[in-house]
VMD Tcl script that draws the C-alpha trace (Angstrom):
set ca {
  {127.02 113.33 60.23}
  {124.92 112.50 57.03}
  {125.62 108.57 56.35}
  {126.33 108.34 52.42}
  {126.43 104.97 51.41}
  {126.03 103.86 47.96}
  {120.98 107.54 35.66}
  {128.02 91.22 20.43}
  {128.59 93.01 17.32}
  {126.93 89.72 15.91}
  {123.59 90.14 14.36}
  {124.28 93.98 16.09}
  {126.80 95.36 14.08}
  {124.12 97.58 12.32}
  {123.34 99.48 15.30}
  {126.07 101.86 14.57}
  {124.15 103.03 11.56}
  {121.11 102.72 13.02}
  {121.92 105.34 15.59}
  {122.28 108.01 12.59}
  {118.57 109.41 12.96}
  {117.16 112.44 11.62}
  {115.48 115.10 13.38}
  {112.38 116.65 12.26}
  {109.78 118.89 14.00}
  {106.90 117.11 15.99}
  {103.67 118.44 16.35}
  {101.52 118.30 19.44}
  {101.82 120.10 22.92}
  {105.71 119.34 23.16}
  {106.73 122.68 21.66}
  {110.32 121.39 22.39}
  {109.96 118.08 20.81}
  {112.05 116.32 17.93}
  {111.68 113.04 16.24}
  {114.13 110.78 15.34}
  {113.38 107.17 13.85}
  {115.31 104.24 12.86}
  {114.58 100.79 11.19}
  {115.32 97.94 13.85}
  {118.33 97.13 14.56}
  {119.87 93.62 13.80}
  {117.77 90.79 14.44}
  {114.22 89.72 15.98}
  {114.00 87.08 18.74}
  {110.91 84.93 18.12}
  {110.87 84.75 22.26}
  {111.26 88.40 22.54}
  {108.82 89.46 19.81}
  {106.04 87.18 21.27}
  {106.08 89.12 24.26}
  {105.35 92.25 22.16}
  {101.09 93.97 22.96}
  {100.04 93.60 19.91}
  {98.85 96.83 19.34}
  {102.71 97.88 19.18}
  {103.39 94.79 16.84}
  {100.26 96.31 14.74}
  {102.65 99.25 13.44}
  {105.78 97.91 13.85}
  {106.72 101.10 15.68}
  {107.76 102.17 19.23}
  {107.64 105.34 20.42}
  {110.24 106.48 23.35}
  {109.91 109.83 25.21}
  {113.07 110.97 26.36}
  {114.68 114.30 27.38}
  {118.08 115.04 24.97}
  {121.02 116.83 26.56}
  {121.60 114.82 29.30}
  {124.63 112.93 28.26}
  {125.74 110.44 28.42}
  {122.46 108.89 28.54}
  {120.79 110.56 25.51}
  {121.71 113.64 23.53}
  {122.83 115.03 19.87}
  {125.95 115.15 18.31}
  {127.83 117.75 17.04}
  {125.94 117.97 14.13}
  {122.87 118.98 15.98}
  {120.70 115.59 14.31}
  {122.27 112.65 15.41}
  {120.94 111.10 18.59}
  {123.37 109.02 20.63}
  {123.53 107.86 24.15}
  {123.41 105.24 26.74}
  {119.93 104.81 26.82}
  {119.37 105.42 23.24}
  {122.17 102.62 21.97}
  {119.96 100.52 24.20}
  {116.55 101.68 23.38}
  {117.46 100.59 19.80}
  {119.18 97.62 20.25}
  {115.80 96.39 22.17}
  {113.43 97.72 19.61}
  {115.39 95.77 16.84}
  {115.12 92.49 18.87}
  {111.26 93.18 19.28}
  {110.88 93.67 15.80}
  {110.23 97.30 16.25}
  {111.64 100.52 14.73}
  {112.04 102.76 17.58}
  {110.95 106.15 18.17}
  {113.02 108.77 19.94}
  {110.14 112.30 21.56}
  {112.20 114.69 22.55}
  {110.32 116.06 25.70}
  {110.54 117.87 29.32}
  {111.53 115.40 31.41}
  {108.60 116.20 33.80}
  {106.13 115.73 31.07}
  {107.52 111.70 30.16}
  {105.57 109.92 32.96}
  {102.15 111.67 31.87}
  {102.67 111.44 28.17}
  {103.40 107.41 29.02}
  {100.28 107.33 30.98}
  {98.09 109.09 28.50}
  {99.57 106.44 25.65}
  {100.77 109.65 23.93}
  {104.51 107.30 24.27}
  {104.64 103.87 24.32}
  {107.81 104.22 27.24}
  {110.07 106.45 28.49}
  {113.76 105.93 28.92}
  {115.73 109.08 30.16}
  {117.96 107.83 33.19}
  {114.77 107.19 34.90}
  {115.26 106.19 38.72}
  {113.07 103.49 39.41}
  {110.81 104.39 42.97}
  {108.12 102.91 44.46}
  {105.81 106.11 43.86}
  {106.92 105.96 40.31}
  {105.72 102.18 40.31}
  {102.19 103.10 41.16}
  {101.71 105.06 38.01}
  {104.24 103.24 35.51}
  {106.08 99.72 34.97}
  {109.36 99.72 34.81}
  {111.97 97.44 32.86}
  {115.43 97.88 34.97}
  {119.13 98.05 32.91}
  {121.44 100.19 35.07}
  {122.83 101.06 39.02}
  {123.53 104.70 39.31}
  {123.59 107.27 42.29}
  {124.07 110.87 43.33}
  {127.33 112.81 42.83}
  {127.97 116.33 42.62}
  {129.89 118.66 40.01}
  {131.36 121.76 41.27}
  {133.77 124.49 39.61}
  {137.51 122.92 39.27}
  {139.22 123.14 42.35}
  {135.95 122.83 44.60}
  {136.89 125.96 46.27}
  {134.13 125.41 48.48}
  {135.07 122.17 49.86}
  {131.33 120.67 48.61}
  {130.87 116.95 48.86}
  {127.30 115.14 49.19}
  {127.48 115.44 52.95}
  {127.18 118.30 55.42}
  {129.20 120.45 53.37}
  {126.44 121.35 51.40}
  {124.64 123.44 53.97}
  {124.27 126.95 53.04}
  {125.45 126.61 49.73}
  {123.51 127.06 46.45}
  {122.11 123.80 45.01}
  {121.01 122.91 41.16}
  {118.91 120.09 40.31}
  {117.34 119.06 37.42}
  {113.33 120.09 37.40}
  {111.24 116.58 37.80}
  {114.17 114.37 38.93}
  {114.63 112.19 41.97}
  {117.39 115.02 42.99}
  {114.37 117.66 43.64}
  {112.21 115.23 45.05}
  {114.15 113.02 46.93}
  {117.98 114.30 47.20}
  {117.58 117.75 47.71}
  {115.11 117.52 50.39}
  {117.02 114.69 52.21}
  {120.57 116.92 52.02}
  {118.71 119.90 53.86}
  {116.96 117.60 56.58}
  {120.14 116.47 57.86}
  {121.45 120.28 57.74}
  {118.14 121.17 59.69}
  {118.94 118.21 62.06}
  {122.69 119.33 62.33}
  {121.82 123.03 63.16}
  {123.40 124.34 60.15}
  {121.76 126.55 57.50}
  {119.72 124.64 54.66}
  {120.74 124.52 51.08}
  {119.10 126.94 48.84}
  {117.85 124.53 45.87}
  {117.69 126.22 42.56}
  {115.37 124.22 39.89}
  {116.30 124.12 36.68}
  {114.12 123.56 34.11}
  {116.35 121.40 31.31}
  {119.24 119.42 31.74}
  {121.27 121.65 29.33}
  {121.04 124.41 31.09}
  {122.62 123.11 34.62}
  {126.23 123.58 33.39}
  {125.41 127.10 32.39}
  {123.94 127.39 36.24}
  {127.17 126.40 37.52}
  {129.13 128.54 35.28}
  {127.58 131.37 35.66}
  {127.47 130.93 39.77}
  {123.79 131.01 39.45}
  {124.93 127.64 41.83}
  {127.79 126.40 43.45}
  {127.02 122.69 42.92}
  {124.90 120.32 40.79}
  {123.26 117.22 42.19}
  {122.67 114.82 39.57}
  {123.05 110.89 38.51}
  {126.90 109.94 38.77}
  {127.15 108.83 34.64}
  {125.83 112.63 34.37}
  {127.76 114.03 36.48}
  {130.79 112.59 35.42}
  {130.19 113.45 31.38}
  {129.73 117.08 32.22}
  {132.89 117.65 34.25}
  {134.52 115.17 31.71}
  {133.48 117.41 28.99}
  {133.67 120.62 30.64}
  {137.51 121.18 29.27}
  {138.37 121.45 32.57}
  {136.21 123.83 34.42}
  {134.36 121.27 36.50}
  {135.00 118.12 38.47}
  {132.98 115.79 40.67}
  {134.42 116.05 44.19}
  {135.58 113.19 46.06}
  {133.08 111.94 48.39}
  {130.68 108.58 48.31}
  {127.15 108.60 45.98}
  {124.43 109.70 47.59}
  {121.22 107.57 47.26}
  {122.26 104.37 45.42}
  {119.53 102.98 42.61}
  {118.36 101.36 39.54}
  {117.17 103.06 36.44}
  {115.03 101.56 34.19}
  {112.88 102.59 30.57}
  {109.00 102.82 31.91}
  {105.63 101.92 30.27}
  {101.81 102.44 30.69}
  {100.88 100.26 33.74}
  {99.64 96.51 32.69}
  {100.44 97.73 29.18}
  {102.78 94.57 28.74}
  {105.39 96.11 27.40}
  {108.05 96.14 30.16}
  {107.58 92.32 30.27}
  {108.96 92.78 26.69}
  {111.49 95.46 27.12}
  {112.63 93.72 30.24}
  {113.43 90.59 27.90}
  {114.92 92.35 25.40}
  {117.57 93.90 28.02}
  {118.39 90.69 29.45}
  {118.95 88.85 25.74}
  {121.61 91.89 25.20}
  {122.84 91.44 28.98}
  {123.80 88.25 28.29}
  {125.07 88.27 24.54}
  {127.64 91.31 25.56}
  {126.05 93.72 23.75}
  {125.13 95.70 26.48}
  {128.55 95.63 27.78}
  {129.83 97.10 24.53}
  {127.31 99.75 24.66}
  {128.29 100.71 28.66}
  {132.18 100.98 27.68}
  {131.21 103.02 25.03}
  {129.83 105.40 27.73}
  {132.37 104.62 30.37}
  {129.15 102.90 32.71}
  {130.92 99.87 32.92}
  {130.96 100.17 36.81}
  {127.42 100.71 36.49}
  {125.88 97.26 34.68}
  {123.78 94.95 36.16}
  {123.70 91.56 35.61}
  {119.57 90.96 35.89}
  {117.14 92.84 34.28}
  {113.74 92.57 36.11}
  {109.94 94.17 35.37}
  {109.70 96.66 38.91}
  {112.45 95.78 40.81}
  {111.56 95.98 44.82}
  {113.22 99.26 45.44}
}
mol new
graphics top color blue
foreach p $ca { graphics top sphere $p radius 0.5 }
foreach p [lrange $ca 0 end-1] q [lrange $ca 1 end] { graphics top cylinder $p $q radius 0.2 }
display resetview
């Protein structure tokens, strides 16, 4: 068998308003990018904003790549403009206590790491699993546990879990994500090593487009992070659920930066200042990832 064992409204009670931000077109290679931008949010901490580069500090701006419609982590409203989201409630509330007015890309989720690397983004926050081959090219600043689950049509009437089960059935997984790389590859090695027929892994290119995979039995399950997972069966008016089984591949997500750039020393700060005034407990029960906090934030955690 496959072992399973387990992405203070204070001097913050502007965020709310801050989180309001306007889309406009963004020039550039990203032909599917957006902008969004916001004045900080509530107030600086000297200790914070000395750990700012201070060619960031120059402009007074960050820039964050991230890919929108994965929610609950980051994604529009209803009204097609508003940004909102896990990581971008948390994004903001960090920019605001560096000083910064943050910067929302809309991108691929592939193309975040490069466009970090290049200094085309300052950092990347997108439920980014933190890995060691991730840590060669980028530093990361960590603020949430997360793990695999699965969502599969209501009534699972294929009996799927993240075990054996899977064999032979048809697999989505978001195109760039630790559940290509890592999951996918790991769930069909133990169905090679049990004698039973491999998964056949479907990529999909955007994050939007997995429920429609599922809906349209283009799969039969979705592998993703469990606070994705659980948003689109939550929100899938009934259609989906996450079947009953433990997380596959427990780990920590964090928002990443150009290596020796300095600024996950800074981000990393940031997220522990809201850690411990409660304002990033208000922001995961707002998403229902209050099983998922951490208590540390730390600048590349040994994974």
């Amino acid at each position: 068998m496959l072992a399973l064992s387990k992405r203070h409204i204070g001097a913050f009670a502007v965020l709310a308003t801050t989180l309001s931000l306007t889309l406009s077109a963004c020039g550039g290679s990203d032909s599917n990018s957006t902008d969004a931008s916001a004045a900080p949010a509530g107030g600086a901490d000297a200790a914070v904003v000395a750990l700012v580069p201070a060619a960031i500090a120059a402009d007074g701006v960050i820039t964050f790549g991230t890919e929108l419609g994965y929610p609950p982590f980051e994604y529009t409203e209803a009204d097609g403009t508003t940004l909102t989201g896990f990581d971008i409630d948390l994004a903001t509330a960090a920019a605001g206590l560096m000083g910064l007015t943050p910067e929302f890309k809309n991108s691929s989720f592939d193309s975040i790491i490069p466009s970090v690397i290049s200094k085309r983004y300052e950092a990347g926050i997108s439920s980014f699993t933190v890995n060691a081959e991730r840590e060669k090219q980028v530093d990361f600043a960590s603020y949430l546990n997360s793990g695999d689950a699965g969502v599969v049509p209501a009534g699972n009437p294929k009996a799927i879990a993240l075990d054996l089960s899977i064999c032979g059935t048809k697999v989505g997984v978001l195109k760039g994500s630790t559940q290509e790389t890592v999951s996918a590859p790991q769930l069909n090695a133990a169905c090679k090593k049990a004698g039973k027929t491999e998964a056949s892994i479907t990529v999909i290119a955007a994050s939007d487009q997995m429920p429609i995979a599922l809906q349209s039995g283009r799969v039969d399950v979705l592998v993703s992070d469990s606070g994705n997972a659980g948003d689109v069966a939550k929100k899938s008016d009934g259609k989906f659920e996450v079947p009953a089984g433990a997380l596959l591949n427990p780990v920590i997500l964090g928002a990443l930066t150009a290596k020796g750039s300095g600024l996950a020393a800074a981000l990393q700060a940031a997220f522990q200042v809201l850690i411990d005034n409660g304002t990033y407990q208000q922001i995961a029960d707002k998403y229902s990832l209050s099983t998922s906090v951490i208590t540390t934030s730390e600048v590349n955690p040994k994974v």
